[in-house]
Structure formats: structure tokens, C-alpha cells
C-alpha positions as CSV (number, residue, x, y, z in Angstrom):
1,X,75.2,67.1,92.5
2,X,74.6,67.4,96.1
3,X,71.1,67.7,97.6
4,X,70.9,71.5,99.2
5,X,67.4,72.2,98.9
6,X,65.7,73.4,102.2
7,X,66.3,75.1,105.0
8,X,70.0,75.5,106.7
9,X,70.4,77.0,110.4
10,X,73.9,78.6,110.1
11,X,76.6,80.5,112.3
12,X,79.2,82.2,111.1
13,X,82.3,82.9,113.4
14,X,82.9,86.8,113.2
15,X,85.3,89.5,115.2
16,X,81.3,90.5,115.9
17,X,80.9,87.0,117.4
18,X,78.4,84.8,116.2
19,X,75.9,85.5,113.3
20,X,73.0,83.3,112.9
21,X,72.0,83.4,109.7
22,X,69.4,80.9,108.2
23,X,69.9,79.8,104.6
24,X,67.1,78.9,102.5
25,X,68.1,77.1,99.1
26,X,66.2,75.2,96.0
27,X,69.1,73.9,93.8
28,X,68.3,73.7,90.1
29,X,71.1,72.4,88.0
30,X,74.4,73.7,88.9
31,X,72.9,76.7,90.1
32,X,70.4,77.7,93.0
33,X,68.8,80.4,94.1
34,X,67.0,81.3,98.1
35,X,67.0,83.7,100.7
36,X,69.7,84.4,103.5
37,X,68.3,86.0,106.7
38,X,69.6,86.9,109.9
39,X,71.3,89.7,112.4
40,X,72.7,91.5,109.6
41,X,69.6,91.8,107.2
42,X,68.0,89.4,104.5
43,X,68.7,89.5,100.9
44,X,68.1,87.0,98.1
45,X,71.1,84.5,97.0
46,X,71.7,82.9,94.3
47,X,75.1,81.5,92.8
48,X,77.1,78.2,92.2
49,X,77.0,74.4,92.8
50,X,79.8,72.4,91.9
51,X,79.4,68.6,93.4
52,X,78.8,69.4,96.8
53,X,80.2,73.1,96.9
54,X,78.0,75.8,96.9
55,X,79.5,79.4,96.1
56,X,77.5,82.3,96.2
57,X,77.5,86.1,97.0
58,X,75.1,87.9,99.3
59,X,74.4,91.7,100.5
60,X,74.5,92.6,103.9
61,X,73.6,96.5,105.4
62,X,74.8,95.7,109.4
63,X,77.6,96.6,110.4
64,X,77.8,98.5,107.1
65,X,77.1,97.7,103.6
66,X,79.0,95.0,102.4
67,X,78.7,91.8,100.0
68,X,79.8,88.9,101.2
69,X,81.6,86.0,99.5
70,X,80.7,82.6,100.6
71,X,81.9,79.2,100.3
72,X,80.0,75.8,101.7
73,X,80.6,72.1,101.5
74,X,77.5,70.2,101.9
75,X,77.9,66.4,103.6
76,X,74.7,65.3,103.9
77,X,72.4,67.3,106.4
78,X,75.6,69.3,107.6
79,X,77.6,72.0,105.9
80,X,80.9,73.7,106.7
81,X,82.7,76.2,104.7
82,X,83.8,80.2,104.8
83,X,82.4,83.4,104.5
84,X,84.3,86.2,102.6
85,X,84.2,89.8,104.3
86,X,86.5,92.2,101.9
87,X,89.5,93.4,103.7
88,X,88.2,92.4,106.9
89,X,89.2,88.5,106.2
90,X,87.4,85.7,105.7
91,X,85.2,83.5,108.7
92,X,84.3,80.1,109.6
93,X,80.5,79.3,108.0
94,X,79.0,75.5,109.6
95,X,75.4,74.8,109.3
96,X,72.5,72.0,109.5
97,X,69.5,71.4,107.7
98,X,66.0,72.0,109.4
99,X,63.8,71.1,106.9
């Protein structure tokens, strides 16, 4: 399993432009659990790690409500991956850990 605990400074490449969203994860298992924060509002997350994917689903109120589906590689102290919006198509997710 891939180390993912701590804190992640992410963008996500939107129609919107760019979300910042920081990602703050404790992994437990093949599961983990944190908080997501940024632009479009703060909820908790919790979901999936396989290897060094991480899967997990997370609520968002701006724009409009909306859950999000998202999808990370972690490499180290960097993680790439996508971030699922409904019918409004799926966006680029890269991040690095800050603590």
C-alpha cells in the first residue's frame, strides 16, 4: 500500500478554471478517510486504496450541488489522477504533499 497520509495541495483543471482544493488523508488499510477543502466547499472523504490508487467520492455545493468522483495515483510525494463531474465530464486532478 502506498503511503497517503497527510496533507495534499491540489488543482483540479475545470471549464471554471482552476480549483484548489487541499486534501487531507490518514490511510488505514485499504481504506482512508480525511477532509477535502477548497473554492467549492469542504466535506469529509472517505473511500478506496488499491496499491497506490486512491478512489473516493466527495460533495461539493459551488457551482451547484454535485458529488464528485475522483480518481488519484500517488508516486511518492506527488499525485496525479481525475476528478468525475456527472455529465459535465471528467478533469485533470495533480497534487503534492505539504505535510
Amino acid at each position: 500500500m502506498a503511503d497517503i497520509d497527510g496533507s495534499w495541495d491540489c488543482v483540479v483543471k475545470s471549464p471554471l478554471g482552476d480549483q484548489k482544493l487541499t486534501l487531507t488523508v490518514t490511510g488505514e488499510g485499504s481504506t482512508f478517510s480525511g477532509t477535502g477543502s477548497g473554492a467549492m466547499g469542504s466535506s469529509d472523504v472517505s473511500g478506496a486504496l488499491d496499491g497506490n490508487t486512491m478512489t473516493w467520492k466527495m460533495s461539493v455545493s459551488v457551482p451547484m450541488p454535485m458529488t464528485l468522483d475522483c480518481t488519484a495515483t500517488v508516486d511518492g510525494d506527488t499525485l496525479t489522477g481525475s476528478v468525475g463531474a456527472g455529465a459535465f465530464g471528467s478533469f485533470p486532478l495533480s497534487g503534492t504533499r505539504t505535510a
